[in-house]
N, C-alpha and C positions, 0 to 999 in steps of 0.2 A: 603806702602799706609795705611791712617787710616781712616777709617770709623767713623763718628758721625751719631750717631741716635737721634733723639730728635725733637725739636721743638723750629722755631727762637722766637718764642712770649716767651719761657724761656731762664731767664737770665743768667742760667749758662750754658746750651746749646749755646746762644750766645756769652756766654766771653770764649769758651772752640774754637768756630771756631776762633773768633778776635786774638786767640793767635795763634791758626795754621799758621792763616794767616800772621801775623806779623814774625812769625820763617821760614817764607815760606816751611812748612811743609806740601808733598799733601796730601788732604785728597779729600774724597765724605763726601756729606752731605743726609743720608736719612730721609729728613723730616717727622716724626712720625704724623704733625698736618695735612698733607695732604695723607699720603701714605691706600690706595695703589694706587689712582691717582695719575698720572706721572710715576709711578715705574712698576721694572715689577723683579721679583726676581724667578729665577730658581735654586732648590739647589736639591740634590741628595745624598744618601748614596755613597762614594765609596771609598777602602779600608780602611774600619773604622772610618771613618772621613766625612764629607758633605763636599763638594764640588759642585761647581755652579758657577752662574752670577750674578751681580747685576746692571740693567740699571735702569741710568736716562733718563731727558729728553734727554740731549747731550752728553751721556759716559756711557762707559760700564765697568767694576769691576769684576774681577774673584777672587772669594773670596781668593784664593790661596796665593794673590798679599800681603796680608793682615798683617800689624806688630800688630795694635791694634784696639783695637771698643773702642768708648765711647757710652754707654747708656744711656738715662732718657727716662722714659717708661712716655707717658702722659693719662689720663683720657679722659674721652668723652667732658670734657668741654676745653680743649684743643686741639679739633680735627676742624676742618672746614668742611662745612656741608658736608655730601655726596648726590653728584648731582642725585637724583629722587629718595631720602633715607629720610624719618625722623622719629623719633621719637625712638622706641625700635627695630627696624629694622635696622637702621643707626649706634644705640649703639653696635648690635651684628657684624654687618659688621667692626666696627672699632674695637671692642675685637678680634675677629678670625683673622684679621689681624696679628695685634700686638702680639698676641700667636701665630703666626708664624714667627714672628721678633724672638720672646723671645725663642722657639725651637730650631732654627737655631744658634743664641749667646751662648746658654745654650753646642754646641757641637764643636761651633767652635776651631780647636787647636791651637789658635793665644792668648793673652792676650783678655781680655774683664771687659771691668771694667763698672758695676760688673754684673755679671754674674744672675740672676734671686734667684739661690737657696740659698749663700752664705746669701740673703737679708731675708730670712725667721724669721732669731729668733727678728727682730723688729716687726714681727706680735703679738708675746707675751711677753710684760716686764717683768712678770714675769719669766718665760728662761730665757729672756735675761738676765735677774740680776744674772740670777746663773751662766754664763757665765762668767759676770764681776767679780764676785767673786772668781770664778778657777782662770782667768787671774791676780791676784793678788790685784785686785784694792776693796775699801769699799765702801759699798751702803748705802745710809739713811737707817732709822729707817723704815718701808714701813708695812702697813697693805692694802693687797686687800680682800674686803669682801661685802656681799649683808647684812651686818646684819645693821641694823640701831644702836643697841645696843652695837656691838662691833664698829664702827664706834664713839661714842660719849665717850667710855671708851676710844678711843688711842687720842683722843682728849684733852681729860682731863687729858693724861696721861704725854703727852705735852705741860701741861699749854697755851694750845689755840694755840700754832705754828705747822701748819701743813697746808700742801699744800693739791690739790687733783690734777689729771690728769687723761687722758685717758690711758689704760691698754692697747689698740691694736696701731699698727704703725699710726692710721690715724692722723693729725694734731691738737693737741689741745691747749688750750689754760691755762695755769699753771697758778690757782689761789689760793690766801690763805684760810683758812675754816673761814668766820664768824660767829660771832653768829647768826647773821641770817638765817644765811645756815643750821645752826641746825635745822630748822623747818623741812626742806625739806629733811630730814636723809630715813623717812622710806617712799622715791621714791627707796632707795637703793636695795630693793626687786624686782623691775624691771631688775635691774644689776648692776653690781659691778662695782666698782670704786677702783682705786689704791690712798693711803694715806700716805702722807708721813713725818716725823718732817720737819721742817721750817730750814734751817741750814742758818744762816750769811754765811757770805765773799762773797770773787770774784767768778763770774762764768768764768771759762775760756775754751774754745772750741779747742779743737785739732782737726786738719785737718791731716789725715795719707796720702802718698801717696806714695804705696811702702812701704820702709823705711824711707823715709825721712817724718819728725815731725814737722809741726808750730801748734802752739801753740797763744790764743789771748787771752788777759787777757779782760774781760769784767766789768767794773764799772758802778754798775746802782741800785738805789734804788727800783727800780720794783721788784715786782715777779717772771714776766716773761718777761725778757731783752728785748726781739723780739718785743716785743710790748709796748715799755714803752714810745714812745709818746702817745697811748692812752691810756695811766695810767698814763699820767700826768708827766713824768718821761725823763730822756735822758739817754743812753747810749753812755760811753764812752771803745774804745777797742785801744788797743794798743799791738805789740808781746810780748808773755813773755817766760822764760824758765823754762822748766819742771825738777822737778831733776830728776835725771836720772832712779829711780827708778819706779815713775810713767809713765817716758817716757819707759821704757820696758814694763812695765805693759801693757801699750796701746797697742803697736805694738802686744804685745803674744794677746790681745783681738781680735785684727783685724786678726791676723795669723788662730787662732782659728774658728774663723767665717769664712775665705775666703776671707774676701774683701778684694782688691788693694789700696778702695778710700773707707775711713771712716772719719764721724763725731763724736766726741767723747765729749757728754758732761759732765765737770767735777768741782768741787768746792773745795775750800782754803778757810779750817774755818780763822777766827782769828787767831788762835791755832798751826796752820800749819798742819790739816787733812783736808787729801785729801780724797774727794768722789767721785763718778761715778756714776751717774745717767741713762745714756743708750747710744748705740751706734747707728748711722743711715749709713744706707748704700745708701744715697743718697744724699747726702752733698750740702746744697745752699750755698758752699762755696766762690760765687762770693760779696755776702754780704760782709762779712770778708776779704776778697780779695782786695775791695775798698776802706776798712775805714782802712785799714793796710800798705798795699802797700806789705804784702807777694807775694809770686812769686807761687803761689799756682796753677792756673791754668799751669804757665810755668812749673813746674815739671810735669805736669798730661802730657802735651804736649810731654815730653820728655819720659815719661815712654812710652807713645804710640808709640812713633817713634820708639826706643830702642823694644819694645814687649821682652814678653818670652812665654813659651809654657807653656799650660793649663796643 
């Protein structure tokens, strides 16, 4: 049996059931956007391991049963209200929960993709990059700093091509430095910003799953691909193939870290240097999925039924 945890208003929480469903794979589904309404989960230490139950409305689940979990943990803005809850009391009622979701997956001895801790080194890019770098793969040119003054030297050092981004895993939005932006350097005393050279080429996104590698080649004159209708921009993505050394490289990064299920994103100068940018262990790989027709959730599906032990 495989467990999905998540929430149907997300889109890869939904194409992760559609494929279950379609391989007529069983699974439960414990809605994260409603839980712990409806749910009712009993779990216990016993010989080393948790063990329990998990009911729904109409079925019961002993965790025992279990080949694999699928994960995606949601936010309070993805939760539905809680009935005679609001405000900062509702936020904590849905945290405590879900840090009992996340306790329970963290010990389970069934596969679990992905497990809570593995996801850590996305909180600091900076880690993270030194990771990609063990793993064998190259990182931009990258300065993080609060100084305003070092800030406009790797600028210039640059001849004006340089991105900036956020330093923690939360989601941002990858924009070029312009001169305009120069004004607003010494906000950088508040905190630090991650800076990076500008590199040409293809962005291309590897999806790991397990072992097995796709790979999407993305063509877009944007910045930041993800958003290049509102940059005025289109992206184009199609599969591509990795040579084989950067396709190790990957796998030893995801090994490295623990995940099962990773986002890997990476670039092909002109030149044919290849970069690495950062890993996500939360992959909205149904995006890619669509504009592809990779078989990317179907593998996930498959690893889950297959399971192996933590």
């Amino acid at each position: 049996m495989i467990l999905v945890c998540g929430g149907l208003a997300d889109v890869v929480t939904e194409l992760v059931c559609a494929r279950l469903e379609a391989l007529r794979y069983p699974y439960r589904l414990l809605d994260l956007g409603l839980f712990p309404a409806g749910y009712s989960l009993a779990w216990r230490w016993s010989e080393g391991k948790p063990s329990g139950v998990l009911y729904g409305s109409d079925w019961r689940l002993n965790l025992a049963e279990l080949s694999g979990v699928f994960v995606r943990y949601l936010g309070p803005d993805g939760h539905a209200p809680v009935s005679g809850l609001s405000g900062p009391l509702a936020e904590a009622v849905i945290a405590e929960s879900q840090a009992g979701v996340m306790a329970l997956l963290e010990h389970l001895p069934c596969l679990v993709v992905n497990r809570a801790a593995p996801s850590v080194s996305n909180h600091s890019k900076p880690y993270q990059a030194l990771m990609v770098r063990q793993a064998g793969l190259q990182t931009p040119p990258t300065l993080v700093t609060s100084d305003p003054e070092a800030a406009l030297e790797f600028y210039r050092a640059n001849q004006g091509e340089v991105i900036f981004k956020s330093l923690s895993g939360v989601r941002s939005v990858v924009r070029k430095l312009t001169p305009s932006d120069l004004e607003r350097l010494p906000l950088l005393r508040h905190g630090a910003v991650q800076f990076q050279r500008f590199l040409p080429g293809d962005n291309v996104r590897v999806h790991l799953v397990g072992d097995e590698v796709f790979a999407t080649r993305v063509r877009s004159e944007a910045v930041d691909y993800r958003y290049a209708r509102r940059q005025g921009h289109t992206a184009e993505m199609e599969p591509t193939h990795l040579p084989d050394s950067v396709a190790e490289a990957c796998l030893r990064l995801a090994q490295a870290t623990g995940l099962v299920l990773a986002g890997i994103d990476l670039k092909q100068t002109p030149d044919e240097v290849w970069y690495c940018f950062e890993i996500n262990p939360c992959p909205g790989f149904a995006y890619y999925e669509q504009h592809t027709g990779q078989p990317i959730s179907a593998a996930l599906a498959e690893l889950l039924k297959r399971g192996i032990q933590a």
